[in-house]
N, C-alpha and C positions, 0 to 999 in steps of 0.2 A: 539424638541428632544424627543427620546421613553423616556415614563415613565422607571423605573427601573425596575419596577415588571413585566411589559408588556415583557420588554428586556427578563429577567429571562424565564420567559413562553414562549416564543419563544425558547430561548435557549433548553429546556428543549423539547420540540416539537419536535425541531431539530433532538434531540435525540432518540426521540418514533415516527421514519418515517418521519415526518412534519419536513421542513423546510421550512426558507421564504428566500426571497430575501429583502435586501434594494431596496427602492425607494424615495431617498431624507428623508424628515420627515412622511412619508404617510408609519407609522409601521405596518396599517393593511394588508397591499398587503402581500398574503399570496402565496406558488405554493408549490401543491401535489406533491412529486414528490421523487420516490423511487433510488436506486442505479442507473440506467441504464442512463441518470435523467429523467425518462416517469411518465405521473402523475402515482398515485394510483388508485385503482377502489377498488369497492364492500371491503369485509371485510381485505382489506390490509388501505380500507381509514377508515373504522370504527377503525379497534386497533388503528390507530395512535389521535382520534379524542378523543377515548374512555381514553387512555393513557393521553392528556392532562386535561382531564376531572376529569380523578383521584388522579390522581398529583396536579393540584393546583386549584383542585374544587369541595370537598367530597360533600357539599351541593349538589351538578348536578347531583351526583348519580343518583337519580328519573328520569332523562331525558335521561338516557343511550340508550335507547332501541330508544326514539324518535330522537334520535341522527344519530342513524345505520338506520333508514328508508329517513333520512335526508342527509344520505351521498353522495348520488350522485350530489347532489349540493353543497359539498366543505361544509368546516368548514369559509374557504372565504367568502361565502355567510351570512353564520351568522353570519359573524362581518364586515358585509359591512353595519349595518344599525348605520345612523350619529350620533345616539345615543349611539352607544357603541364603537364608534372609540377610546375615549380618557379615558374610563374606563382601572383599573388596570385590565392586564390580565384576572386574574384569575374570577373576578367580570364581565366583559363583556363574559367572555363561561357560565356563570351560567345566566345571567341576558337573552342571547342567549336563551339557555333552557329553560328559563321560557316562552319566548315570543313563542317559540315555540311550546310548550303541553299545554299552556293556552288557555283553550276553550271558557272560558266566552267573550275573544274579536270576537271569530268568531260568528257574527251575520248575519242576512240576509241582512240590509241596507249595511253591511262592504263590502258584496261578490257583492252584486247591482252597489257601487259605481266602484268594482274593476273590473268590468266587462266592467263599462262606460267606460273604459282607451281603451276598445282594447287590441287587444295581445301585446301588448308595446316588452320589450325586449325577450319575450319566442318567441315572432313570430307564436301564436295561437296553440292553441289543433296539429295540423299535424306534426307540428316540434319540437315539445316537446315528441312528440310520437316516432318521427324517431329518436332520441336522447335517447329519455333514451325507447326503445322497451320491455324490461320487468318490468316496472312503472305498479304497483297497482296489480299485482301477488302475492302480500304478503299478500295481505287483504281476499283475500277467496282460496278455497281447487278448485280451478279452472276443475284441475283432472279428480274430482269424481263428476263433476255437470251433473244431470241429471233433466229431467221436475219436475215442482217446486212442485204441486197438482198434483193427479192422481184421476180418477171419478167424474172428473167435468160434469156436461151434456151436450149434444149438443148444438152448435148454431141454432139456429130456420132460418128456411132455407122457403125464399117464393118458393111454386111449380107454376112454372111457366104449368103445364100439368092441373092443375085443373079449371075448365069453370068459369070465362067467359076469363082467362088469356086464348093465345094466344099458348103457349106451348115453345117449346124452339128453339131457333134461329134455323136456318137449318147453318148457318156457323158452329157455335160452335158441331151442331151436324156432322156436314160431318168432322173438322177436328179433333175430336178424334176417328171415323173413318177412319184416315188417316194415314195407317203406316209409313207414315215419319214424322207425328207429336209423336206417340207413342210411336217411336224407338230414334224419337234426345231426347224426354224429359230421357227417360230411359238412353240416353247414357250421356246429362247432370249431372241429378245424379248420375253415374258412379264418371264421372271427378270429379265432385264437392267434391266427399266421398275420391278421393285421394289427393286432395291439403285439405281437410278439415274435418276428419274422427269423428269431434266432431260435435257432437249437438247444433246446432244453437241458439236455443229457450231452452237450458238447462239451467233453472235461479235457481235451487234449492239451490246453496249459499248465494244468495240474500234475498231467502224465509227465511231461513235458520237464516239470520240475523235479519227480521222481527221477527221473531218469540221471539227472544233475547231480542231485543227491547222493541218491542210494547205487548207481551204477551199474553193475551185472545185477545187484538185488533190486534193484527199479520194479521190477513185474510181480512178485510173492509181495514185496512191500505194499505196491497199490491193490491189488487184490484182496491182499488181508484187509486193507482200510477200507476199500469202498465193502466191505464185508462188513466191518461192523457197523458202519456207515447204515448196510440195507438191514442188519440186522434192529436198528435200534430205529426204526421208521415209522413201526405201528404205533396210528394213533398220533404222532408228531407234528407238528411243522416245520418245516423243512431246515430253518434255519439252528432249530434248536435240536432236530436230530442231525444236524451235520456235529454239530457241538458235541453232543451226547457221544457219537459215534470216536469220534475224536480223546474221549475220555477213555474210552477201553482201548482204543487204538496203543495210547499211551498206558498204560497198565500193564498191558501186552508186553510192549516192547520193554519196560522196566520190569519185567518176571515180576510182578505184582500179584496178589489176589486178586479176582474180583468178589467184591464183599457183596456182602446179600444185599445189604442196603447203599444205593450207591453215595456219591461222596454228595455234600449243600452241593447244590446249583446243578446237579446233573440227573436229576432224578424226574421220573414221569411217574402219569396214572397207571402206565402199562410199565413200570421201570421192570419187574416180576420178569415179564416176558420180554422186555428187552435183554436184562440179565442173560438170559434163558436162550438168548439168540447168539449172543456173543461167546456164548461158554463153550455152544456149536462151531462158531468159526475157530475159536482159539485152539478146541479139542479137536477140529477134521480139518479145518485147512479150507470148508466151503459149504454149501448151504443147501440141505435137500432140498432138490427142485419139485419130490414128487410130495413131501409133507409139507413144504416151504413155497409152492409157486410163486407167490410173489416179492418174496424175499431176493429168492435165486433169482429171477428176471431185473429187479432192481437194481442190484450189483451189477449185473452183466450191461443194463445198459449204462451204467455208470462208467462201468468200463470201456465202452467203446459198442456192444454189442445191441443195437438198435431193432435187431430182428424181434425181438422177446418182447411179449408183451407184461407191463407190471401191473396186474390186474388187483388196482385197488380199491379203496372206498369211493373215490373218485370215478373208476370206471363204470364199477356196477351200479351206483346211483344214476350215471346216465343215460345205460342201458335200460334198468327198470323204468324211469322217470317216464322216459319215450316213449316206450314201449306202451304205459299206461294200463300195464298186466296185474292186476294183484297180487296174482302168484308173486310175483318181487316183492310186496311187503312184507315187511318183518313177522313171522312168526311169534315175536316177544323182545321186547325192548324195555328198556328205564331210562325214564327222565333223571333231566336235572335235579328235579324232585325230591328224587328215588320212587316216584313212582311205577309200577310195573304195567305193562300193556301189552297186548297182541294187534296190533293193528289189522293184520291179513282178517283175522277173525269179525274183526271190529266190523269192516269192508262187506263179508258174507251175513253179517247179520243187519245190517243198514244201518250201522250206527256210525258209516264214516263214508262220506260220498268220495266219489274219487279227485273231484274239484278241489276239496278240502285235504286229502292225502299228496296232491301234488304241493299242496304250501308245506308239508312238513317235510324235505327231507330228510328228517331222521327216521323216517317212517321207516324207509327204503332199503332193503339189501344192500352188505357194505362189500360182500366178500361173494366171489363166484364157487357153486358148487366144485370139488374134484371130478365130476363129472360133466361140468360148462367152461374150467379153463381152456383147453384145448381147441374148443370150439369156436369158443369168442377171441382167441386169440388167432386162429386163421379168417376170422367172420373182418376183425377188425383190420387186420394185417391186410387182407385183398381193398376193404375200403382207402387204407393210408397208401396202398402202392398206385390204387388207381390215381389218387389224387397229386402221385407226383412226392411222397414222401414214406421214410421209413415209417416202422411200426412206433418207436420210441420217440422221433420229431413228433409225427401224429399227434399221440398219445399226449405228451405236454402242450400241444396248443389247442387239443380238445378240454385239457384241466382248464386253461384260464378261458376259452369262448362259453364252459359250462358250468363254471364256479356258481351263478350267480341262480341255474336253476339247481344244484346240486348241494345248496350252501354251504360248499367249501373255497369261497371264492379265493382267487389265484394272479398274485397283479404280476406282470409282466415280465420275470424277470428269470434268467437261467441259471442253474443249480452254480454253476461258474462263476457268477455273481455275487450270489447271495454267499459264499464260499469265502471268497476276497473279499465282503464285508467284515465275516467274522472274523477273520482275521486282523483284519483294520481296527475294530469292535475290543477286542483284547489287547491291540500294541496299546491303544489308546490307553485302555484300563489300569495296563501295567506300566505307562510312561514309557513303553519300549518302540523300539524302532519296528515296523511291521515287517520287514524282508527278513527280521533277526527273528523273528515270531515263526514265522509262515516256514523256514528251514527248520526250527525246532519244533515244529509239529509234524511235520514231514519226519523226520526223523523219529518222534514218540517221545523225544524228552518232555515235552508238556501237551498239557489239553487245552482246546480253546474255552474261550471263557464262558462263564453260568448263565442261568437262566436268558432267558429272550423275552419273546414279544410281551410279557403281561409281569413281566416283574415277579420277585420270588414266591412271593406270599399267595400268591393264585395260581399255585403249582397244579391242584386238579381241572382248574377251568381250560385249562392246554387243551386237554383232549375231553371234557365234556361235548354234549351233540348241543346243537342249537337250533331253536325252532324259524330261527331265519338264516338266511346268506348272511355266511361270515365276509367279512374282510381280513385283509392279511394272506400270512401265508401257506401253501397247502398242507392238509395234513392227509395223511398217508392210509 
């Protein structure tokens, strides 16, 4: 039988929007649900939330606000935990709020264990995204974000023209001599700047927060991160290596080992070499740019530094593709399979026409020779300046105008975004308030939450090649 007081608060609910339904003795079964009878959303479900709160809960006050960021998961949600099923009403919404803006339970072992679970009932990062689409919009001025530092220095770039080097490819030199290379990239970034007119690499909310935070240490702190940030990118998509990144960030700052094998939910096909990138930033403080070019350029622009180009799988797929050079195809590649293949060869011996090598790209060159970064990094840079943009704007709205011939396709969205999802993605997970998350990750006390787009169990399919345009999001 409902408690009495339980009854009451319902009743009372009933009245300020909230209503429930009976279901046998099971008084927590609650349904949003306005005049029409269609649930509630946004601030029709906060008054009625906020109304119960005030009514038979002055102590909750304090929780009001963590209440309204908490609504799109139902006042249902906060009283579905078994602990508070058979409290009086008024005692279970306050006892709610506490568990909710209490930050001292959010620790890193909590987030580690909750990650071991798998996406359990949210069905992972993708589907909590497509559901609630504007999740963690409230946490920064999204807006006004523009690059994080300005006057950082260049990346140190090997010259591949000085003796005893070799000089620079003649591929890479014949196809930005190739105006069908220098008209698709231009017309790429056209498309890309209309499905995506913001700035890709504008993190200066983020900075913005550091600075809040961390104070005189604001600068080694975000550097270190977006460090391992770029360190743990190969092979990833974006949203699961901001995650990933995130993980050693925190390890770091807890004097932690990092283990060989990293923790459930954080681990890739390339974990080996992500390990292996991080050990680098944690040991030196920063990322060779001349073993690392794209590593070191990723950070930098993550930082603010928009001059550098991050010459990825993404890039050079669209240079080869264009180009229509064989020389870009792979030398040797494995499928999904595990089949092995040389496709370049394939190509000279007639067994692969080039009509049929443009549907594959994973045929394609992922990675620029040490002797082509430097190259295509000024080839590209003079195309993005002509056109009225830095190297790094460029660069991310040539990923999403050429996702779809490079099949790594890239939906519209900037690194700042998808950032403030995950965030959003984990308060959720953990019942926690997301401002109370997004400071404790900032700081390293915890890492953001496990696996992403595909759920735990199809950990290698992350970064397998596909023989079509992906959808989702870019991998690196």
């Amino acid at each position: 039988m409902r408690p009495a007081d339980a009854e009451a608060a319902f009743q009372a609910a009933k009245r300020d929007t909230l209503s429930y339904e009976p279901h046998g003795p099971d008084w927590k079964r609650i349904k949003l649900q306005g005049p029409d009878p269609r649930p509630y959303e946004g601030d029709q479900e906060y008054r009625g939330i906020t109304g119960l709160l005030r009514e038979y809960s002055p102590a909750a006050a304090n929780v009001v606000e963590g209440v309204k960021r908490f609504a799109g998961r139902g006042l249902s949600h906060l009283m579905n935990d078994p602990g508070l099923q058979y409290l009086p009403g008024p005692q279970a919404v306050e006892l709610a709020g506490q568990r909710f803006l209490n930050p001292a339970k959010l620790t890193g072992q909590r987030v580690l264990r909750e990650a071991a679970k798998g996406p359990g009932k949210f069905g992972g990062f993708a589907k909590f995204v497509e559901a609630n689409p504007t999740a963690g919009e409230d946490l920064f001025d999204l807006p006004s974000a523009v690059p994080a530092i300005s006057g950082r220095a260049p990346v140190p770039r090997l010259d591949p023209t000085i003796p005893p080097r070799q000089g620079i490819s003649a591929r890479m030199l014949d196809a930005f001599n190739n105006p069908k290379v220098t008209e698709g990239i231009q017309r790429f970034i056209g498309e890309g700047h209309q499905k995506m007119p913001q700035d890709w690499y504008a993190t200066s909310p983020l900075w913005k927060k550091y600075q809040e935070v961390w104070g005189d240490l604001a600068l080694p702190k975000f550097e270190r991160d977006m460090g391992y940030s770029s360190a743990t990118s190969s092979g990833m998509r974006v949203p699961d290596n901001i995650r990933t990144g995130s993980y050693y960030s925190y390890l770091d700052e807890q004097g932690l080992k990092f283990p060989k094998k990293p923790a459930p939910g954080y681990g890739a096909k390339l974990q080996k070499t992500h390990r292996e990138g991080a050990v680098e930033v944690r040991d030196t403080g920063a990322i060779d740019p001349f073993a690392n070019p794209k590593r070191a350029s990723y950070k930098e622009n993550l930082m603010g530094n928009e001059d550098a180009l991050t010459g990825d799988r993404h890039f050079m797929r669209m240079v080869g593709m264009l180009s229509e050079d064989p020389r870009f195809l792979k030398g040797s590649t494995t499928l999904e399979s595990g089949a092995k293949m040389n496709p370049r060869e394939m190509f000279y011996r007639g067994e692969l026409t080039m009509e049929d090598a443009l549907k594959r790209p994973d045929y394609w060159e992922d990675t620029p020779g040490e002797n082509e970064y430097m190259h295509a990094e000024n080839a590209f840079r003079k195309i993005a300046n002509t056109a009225g943009y830095t190297t790094g704007n460029a660069q991310g709205k040539a990923w999403v105008g050429a996702g779809e011939m490079t099949g790594l396709g890239s939906p519209p969205e900037p690194w700042m975004k998808l950032y403030a999802q995950r965030v959003a993605y984990t308060a959720a997970r953990l019942g926690a308030d997301p401002k109370v998350v997004l400071e404790k990750v900032i700081r390293g006390e915890i890492p953001l939450l496990e696996i992403g787009a595909i759920g735990a169990a199809g950990l290698g399919g992350m970064n397998a090649e596909s023989t079509r345009p992906r959808s989702g999001n870019q991998m690196r």
